[in-house]
C-alpha positions as CSV (number, residue, x, y, z in Angstrom):
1,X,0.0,0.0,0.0
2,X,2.3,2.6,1.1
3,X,4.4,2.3,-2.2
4,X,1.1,2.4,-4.4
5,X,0.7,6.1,-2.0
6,X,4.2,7.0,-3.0
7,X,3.3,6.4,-6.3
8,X,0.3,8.2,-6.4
9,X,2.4,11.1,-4.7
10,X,4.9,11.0,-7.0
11,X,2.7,11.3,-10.3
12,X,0.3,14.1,-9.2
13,X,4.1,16.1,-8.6
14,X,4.9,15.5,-11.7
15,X,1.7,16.5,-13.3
16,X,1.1,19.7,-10.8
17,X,4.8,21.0,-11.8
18,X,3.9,20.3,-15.6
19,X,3.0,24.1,-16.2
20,X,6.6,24.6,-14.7
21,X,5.7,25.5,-11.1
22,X,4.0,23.8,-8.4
23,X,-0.1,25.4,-7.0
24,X,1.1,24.7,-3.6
25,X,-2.8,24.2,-1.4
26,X,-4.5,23.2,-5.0
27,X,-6.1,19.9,-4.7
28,X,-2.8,18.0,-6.4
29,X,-0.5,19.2,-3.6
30,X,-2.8,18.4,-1.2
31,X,-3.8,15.3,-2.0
32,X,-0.4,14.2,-2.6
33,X,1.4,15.4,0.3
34,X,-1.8,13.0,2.0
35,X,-0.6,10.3,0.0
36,X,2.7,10.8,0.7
37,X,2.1,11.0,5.0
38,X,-0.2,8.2,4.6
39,X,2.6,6.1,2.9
40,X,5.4,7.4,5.6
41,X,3.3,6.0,8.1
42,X,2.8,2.9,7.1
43,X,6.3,2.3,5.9
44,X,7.3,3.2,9.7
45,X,4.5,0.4,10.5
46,X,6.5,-1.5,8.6
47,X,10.0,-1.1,10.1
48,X,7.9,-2.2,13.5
49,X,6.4,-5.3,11.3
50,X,9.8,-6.5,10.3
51,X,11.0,-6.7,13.9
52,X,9.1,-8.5,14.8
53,X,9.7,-11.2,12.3
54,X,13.4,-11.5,13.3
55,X,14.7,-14.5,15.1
56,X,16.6,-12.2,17.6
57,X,18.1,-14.7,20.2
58,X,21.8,-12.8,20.3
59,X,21.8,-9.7,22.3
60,X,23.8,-7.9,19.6
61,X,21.1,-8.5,17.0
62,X,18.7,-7.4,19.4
63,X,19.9,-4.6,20.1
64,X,20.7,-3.4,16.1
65,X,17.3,-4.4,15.6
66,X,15.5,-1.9,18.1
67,X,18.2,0.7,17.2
68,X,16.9,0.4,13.8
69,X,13.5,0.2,14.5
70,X,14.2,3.9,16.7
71,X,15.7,5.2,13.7
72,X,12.8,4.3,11.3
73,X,10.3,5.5,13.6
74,X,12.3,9.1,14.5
75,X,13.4,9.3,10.8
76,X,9.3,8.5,10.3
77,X,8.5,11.2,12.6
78,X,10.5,14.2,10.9
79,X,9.2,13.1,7.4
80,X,5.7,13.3,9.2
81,X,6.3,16.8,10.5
82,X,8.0,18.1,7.3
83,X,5.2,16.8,4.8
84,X,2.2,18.5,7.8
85,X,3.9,21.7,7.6
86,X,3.7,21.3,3.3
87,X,0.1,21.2,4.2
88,X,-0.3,23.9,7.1
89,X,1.7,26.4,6.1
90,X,0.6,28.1,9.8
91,X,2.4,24.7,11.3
92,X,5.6,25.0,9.7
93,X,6.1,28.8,10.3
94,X,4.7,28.2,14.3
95,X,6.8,24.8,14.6
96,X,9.7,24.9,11.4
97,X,11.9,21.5,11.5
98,X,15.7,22.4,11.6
99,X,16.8,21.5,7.9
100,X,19.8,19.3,10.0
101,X,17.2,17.4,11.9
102,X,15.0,17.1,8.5
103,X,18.3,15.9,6.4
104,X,19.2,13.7,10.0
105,X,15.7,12.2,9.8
106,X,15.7,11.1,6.3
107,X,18.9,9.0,7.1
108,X,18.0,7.8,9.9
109,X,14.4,6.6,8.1
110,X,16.2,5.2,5.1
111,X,19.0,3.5,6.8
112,X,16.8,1.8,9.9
113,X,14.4,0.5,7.3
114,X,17.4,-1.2,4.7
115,X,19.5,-2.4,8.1
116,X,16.2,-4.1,9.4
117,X,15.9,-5.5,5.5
118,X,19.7,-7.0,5.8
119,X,18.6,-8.2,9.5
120,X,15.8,-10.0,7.8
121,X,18.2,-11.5,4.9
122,X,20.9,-12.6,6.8
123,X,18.2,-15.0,9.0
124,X,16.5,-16.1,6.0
125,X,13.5,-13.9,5.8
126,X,13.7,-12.2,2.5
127,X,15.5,-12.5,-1.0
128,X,19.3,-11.0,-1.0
129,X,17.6,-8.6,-3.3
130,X,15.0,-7.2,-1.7
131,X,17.2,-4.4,0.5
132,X,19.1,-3.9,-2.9
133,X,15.8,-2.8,-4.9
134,X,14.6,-0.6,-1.5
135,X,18.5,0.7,-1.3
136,X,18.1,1.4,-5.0
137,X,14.6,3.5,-4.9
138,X,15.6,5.4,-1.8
139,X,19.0,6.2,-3.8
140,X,16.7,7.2,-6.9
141,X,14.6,9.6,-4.7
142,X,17.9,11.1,-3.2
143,X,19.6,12.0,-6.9
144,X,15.9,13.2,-8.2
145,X,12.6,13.6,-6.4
146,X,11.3,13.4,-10.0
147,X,11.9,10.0,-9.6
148,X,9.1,9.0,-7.5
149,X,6.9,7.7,-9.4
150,X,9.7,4.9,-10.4
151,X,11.1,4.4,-7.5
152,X,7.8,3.5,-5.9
153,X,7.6,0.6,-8.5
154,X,11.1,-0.3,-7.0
155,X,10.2,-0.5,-3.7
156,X,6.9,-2.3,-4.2
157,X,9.1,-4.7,-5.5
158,X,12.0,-4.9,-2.7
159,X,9.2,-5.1,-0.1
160,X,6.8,-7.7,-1.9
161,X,8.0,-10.4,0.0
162,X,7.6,-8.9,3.1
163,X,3.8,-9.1,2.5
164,X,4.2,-13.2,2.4
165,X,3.4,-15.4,5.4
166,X,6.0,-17.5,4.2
167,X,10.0,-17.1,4.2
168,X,11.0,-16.3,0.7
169,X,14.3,-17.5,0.3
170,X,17.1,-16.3,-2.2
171,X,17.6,-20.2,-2.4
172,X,20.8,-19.8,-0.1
173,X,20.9,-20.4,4.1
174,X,18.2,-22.9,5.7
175,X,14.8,-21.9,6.2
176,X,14.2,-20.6,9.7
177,X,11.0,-21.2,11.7
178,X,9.2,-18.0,12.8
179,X,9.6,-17.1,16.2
């Protein structure tokens, strides 16, 4: 869901800047920037969804694993507050993120979320390539936020095993029971 969002967000930019400039409070910013929290959200969910799936029984894991989980979810949280002050202009001028804290968050977001991917990897959770496709969109959206629109197909497809009740395997490492 939250990549189909992202998606959605990323194509009503592209149209809204079309005429060369963006009608910041028109229905197509608005609407995306929804999309876009809505998608933020759930993708922090999902950070929370994916610890829980991990076979955490050494106390160095563990403890990577809630670090990362921290990180997604503060990382979440300036995105959050970033994209509501796009929509309340009055919010952003009372309560402005510090750009350091906004450029902090998004790495802290991008690189909890792909280190909780790798965690889920290395015990056998998810395809090798699935961290390299979300690595790959989130890279995309860096160089151009043009991107969007593709790199929301990318990470549909790095997180589509996640959705799976099932352990999709890259063929390599034993199956692990959940737990």
């Amino acid at each position: 869901m939250a990549p189909a969002l992202l998606f959605g967000y990323g194509t009503l930019r592209l149209v809204d800047r079309s005429d060369g400039h963006m009608d910041k409070g028109a229905w197509m910013w608005n609407t995306g920037h929804v999309m876009f929290f809505i998608a933020m959200a759930l993708l922090a969910a999902l950070a929370v969804g994916a610890r829980a799936r991990l076979p955490l029984r050494a106390f160095g894991n563990r403890l990577a694993a809630n670090l990362a989980v921290v990180a997604t979810l503060v990382g979440g949280l300036a995105f959050l507050w970033v994209i509501t002050g796009d929509l309340f202009p009055s919010f952003r001028d009372t309560a402005p993120l510090p750009t350091a804290l906004a450029v902090a968050g998004n790495a802290a977001f991008m690189l909890g979320l792909l280190t909780l991917l790798i965690q889920l990897v290395r015990a056998a959770r998810l395809p090798a390539w699935s961290p390299a496709a979300v690595l790959f969109a989130f890279l995309m959206i860096a160089v151009s936020l043009d991107t969007i629109p593709v790199a929301a197909v990318l990470l549909f497809v790095g997180l589509l095993p996640l959705s799976s009740d099932r352990a999709p395997l890259s063929g390599s490492g034993p199956r692990l029971a959940r737990g």
